[in-house]
KOLLUMVO-919757 format. One line per field, with one value per residue (C-alpha): chain; x, y, z. Coordinates in nm, 4 decimals, padded with zeros to 6 digits. Each point is the difference from the previous one (the first is absolute). Example, Ala and Ser with C-alpha at 12.3 -4.5 7.8 and 13.67 -1.06 7.14 Angstrom:
<vextis>
chain A:A
u 01.2300:00.1370
v -00.4500:00.3440
w 00.7800:-00.0660
</vextis>
This chain:
<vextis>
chain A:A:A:A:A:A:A:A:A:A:A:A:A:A:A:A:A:A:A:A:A:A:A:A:A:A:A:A:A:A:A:A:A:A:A:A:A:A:A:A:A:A:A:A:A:A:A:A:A:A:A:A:A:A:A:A:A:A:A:A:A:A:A:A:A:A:A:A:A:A:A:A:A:A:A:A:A:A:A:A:A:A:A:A:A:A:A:A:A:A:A:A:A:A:A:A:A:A:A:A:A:A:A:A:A:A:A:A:A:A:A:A:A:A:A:A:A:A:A:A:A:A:A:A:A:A:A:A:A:A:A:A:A:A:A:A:A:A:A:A:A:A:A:A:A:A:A:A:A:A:A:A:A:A:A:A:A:A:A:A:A:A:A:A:A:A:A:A:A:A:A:A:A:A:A:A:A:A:A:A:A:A:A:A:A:A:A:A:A:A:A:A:A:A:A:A:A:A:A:A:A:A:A:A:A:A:A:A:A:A:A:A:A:A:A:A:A:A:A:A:A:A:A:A:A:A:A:A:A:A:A:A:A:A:A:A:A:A:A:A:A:A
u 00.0000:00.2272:-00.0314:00.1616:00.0246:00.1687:00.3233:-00.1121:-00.0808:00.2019:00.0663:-00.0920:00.0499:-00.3129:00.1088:-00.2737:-00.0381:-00.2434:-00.1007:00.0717:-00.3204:00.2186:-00.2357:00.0498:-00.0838:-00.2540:00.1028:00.2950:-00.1857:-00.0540:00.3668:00.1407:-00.2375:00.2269:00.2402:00.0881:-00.0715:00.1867:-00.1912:00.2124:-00.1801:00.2386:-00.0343:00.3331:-00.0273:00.1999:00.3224:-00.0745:-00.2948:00.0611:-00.1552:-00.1222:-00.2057:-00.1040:-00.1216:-00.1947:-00.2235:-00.0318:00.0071:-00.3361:-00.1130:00.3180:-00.0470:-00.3728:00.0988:00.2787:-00.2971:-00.1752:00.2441:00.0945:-00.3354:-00.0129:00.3436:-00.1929:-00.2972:00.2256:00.1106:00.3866:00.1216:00.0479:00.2161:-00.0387:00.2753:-00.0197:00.3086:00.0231:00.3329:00.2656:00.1699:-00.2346:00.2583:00.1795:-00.3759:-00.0611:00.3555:-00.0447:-00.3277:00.1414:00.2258:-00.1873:-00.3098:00.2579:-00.1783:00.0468:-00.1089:-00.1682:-00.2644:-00.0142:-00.3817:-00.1979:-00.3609:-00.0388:-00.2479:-00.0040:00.3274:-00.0014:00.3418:00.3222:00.3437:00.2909:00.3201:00.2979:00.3830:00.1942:-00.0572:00.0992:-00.3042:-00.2051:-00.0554:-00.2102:-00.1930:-00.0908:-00.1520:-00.1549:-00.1389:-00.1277:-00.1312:-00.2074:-00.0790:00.0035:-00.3463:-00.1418:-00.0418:00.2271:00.2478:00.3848:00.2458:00.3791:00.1741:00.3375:00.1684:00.3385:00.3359:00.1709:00.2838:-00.3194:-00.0896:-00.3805:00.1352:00.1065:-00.2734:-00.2732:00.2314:-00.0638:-00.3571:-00.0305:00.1520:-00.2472:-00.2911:00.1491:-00.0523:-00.3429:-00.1296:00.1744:-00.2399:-00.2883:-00.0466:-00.1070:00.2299:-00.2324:-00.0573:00.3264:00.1710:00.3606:00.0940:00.2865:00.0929:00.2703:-00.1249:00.2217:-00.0879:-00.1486:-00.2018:-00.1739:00.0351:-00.2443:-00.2619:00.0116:-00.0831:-00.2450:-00.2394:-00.2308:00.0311:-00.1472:00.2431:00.4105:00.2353:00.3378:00.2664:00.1802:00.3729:00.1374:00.0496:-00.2553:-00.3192:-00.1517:00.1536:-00.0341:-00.3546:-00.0969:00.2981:00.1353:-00.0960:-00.3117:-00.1730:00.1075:-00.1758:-00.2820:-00.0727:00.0784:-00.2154:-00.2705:-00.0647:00.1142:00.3670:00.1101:00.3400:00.1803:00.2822:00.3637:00.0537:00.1112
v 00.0000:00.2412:00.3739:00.1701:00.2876:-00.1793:00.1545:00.3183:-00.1028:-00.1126:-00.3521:-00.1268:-00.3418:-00.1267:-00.3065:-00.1755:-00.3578:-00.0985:-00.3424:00.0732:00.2768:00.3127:00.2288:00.3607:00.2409:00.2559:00.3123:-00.1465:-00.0594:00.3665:00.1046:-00.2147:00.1539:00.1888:-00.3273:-00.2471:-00.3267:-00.3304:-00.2129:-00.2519:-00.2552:-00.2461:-00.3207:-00.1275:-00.4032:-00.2228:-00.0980:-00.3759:00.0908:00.1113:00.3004:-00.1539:-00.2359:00.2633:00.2061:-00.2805:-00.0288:00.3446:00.2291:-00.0164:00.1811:00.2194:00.1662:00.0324:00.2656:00.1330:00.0871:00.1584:00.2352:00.0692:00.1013:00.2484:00.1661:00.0624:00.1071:00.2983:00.0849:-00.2077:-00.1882:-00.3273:-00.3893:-00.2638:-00.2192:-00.3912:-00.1355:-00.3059:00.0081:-00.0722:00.3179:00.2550:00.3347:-00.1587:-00.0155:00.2904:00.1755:-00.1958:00.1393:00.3846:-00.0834:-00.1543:00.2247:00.3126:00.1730:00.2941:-00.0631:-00.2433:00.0677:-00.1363:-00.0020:00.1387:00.1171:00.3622:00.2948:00.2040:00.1200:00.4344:-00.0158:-00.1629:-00.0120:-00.0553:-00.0738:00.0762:-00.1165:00.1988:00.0911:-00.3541:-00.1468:00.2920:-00.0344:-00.3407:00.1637:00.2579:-00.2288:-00.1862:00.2125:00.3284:-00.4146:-00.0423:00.3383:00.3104:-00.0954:00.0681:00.2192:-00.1338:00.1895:-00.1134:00.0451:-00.0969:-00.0471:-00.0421:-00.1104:00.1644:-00.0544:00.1334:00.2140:00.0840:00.3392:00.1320:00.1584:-00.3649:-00.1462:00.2437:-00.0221:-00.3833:00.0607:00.2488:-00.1711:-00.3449:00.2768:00.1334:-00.3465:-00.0164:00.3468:-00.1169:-00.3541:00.2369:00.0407:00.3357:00.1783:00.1231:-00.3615:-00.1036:00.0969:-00.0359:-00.0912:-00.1359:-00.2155:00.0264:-00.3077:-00.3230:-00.3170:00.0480:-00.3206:00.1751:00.3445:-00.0987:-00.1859:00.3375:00.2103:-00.2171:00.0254:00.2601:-00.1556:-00.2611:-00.1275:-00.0317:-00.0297:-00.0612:-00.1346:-00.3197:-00.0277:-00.3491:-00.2105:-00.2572:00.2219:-00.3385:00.0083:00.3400:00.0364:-00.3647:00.0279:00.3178:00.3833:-00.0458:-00.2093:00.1745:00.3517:-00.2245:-00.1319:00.3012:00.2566:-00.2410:00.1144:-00.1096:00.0320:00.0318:-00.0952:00.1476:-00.2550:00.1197:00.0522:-00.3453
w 00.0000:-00.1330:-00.1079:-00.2917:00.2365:00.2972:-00.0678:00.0264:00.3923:00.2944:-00.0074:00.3786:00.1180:00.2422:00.1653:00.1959:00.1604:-00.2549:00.2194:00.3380:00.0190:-00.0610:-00.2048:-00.1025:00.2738:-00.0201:-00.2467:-00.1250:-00.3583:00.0009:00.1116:-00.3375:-00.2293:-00.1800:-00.0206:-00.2002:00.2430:00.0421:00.2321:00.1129:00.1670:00.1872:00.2142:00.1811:-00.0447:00.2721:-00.0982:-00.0504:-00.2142:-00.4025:-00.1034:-00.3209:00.2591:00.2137:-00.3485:-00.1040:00.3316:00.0332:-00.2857:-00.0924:00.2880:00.0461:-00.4058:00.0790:00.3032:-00.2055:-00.2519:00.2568:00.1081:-00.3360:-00.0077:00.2975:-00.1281:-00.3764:00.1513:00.1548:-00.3334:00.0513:-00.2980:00.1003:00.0189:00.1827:00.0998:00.1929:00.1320:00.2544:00.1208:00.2901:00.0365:00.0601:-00.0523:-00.3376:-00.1268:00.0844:-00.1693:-00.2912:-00.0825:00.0831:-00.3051:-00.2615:00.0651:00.0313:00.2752:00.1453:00.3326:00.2499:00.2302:00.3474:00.0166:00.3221:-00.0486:-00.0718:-00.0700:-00.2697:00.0093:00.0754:00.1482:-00.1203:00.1555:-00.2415:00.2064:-00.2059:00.0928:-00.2832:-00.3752:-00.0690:-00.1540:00.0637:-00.4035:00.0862:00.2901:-00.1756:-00.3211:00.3222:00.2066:-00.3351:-00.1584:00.3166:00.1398:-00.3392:-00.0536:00.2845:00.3419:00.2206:00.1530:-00.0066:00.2878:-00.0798:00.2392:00.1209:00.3045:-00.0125:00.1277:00.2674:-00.2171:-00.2577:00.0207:-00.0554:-00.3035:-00.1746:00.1024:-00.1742:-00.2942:-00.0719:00.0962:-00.2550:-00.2385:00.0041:00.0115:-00.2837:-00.1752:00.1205:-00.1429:-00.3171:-00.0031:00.0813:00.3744:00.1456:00.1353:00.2354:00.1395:00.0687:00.3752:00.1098:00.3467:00.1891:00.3319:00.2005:00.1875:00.1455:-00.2050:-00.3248:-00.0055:00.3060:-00.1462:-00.2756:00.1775:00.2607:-00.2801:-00.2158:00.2712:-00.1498:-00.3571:-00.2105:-00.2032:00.0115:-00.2751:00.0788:-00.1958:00.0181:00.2092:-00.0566:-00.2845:00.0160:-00.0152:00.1017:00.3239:00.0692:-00.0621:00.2124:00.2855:00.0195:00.0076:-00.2189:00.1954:00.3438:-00.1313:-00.1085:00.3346:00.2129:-00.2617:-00.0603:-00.3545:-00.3722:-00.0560:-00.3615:-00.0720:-00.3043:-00.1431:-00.0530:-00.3328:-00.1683
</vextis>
């Protein structure tokens, strides 16, 4: 289910534990609907068990809930694929299908409203190109409001910082955001996995960009995950570029 216009839209990776009752939370449908979707639904077979077996009992009912979230993503206006993988290694399936489906980011999936408010946290103008195509793919289209910010170092002066701020809003005017709608703010904060959850309390959404260099790990063990849990909202994470 593939769109001639998908490449005009930010590729994001939805992985979700298509047997083991995972569903897509509440809003998230709407958040993507500017996206181009890969739904990734996974199950994680026991080692003495082959996937091939474990596709044959179960695939039936795992493409027919695959369908249906398909569904819920079109319905939001989201171009859409659907992808069914039994495997052992849950992270290497979930890598592997970064690569061949080229995406731009991966969401870590919480339920969400309608999202008003978005917090872009941004580490340098390395890869601020891909946020940028991310967040102006999600967000140019409609009212929300965009903070980016940036926890910065303790020999980084306010002046440096506003500089690389300015420079990925730059890039987000340019792909059609509002000026208007985009804020710049800075922490001076200890621990930036804490830093971020602090300050995404009053917002909907979080983008942040990947730091190690298995996104797979990162987004499902690492900083991803902890902003997720402490901020209680979706957390889109933008891949380095390849």
């Amino acid at each position: 289910m593939t769109d001639t216009n998908s490449t005009e839209r930010p590729t994001v990776l939805v992985p979700v534990r298509v047997l083991d009752g995972d569903g897509i939370p509440d809003g998230v449908p709407e958040l993507l609907g500017n996206a181009h979707v890969v739904v990734l639904g996974y199950h994680v077979v026991p080692d003495q068990t082959a996937p091939g077996q474990a596709r044959l009992q179960f695939e039936d009912r795992a493409t027919d809930r695959l369908a249906e979230f398909a569904t819920m993503f079109e319905a939001a206006g989201a171009t859409v694929e659907t992808e069914l993988v039994f495997t052992h290694e849950k992270q290497q399936t979930i890598d592997r299908q970064i690569r061949d489906h080229a995406c731009h980011a991966v969401l870590v999936a919480n339920a969400t409203r309608p999202p008003e408010r978005v917090l872009v946290a941004v580490r340098g103008t390395i890869g601020s190109s891909r946020i940028a195509r991310v967040v102006a793919g999600l967000f140019a289209d409609t009212d929300a409001a965009v903070t980016l910010y940036h926890l910065a170092a303790d020999d980084e002066s306010d002046t440096d910082a506003e500089t690389m701020l300015g420079a990925v809003r730059d890039r987000l005017v340019d792909r059609g955001m509002d000026e208007d709608a985009i804020a710049l703010e800075i922490g001076r904060e200890d621990g930036p996995r804490a830093a971020i959850a602090d300050a995404a309390t009053s917002y909907d959404v979080v983008v942040m960009g990947e730091s190690e260099p298995s996104l797979a790990t990162f987004v499902f063990g690492m900083a991803a995950d902890d902003v997720a849990e402490q901020f209680l909202g979706p957390v889109v994470v933008v891949q380095r570029d390849p």
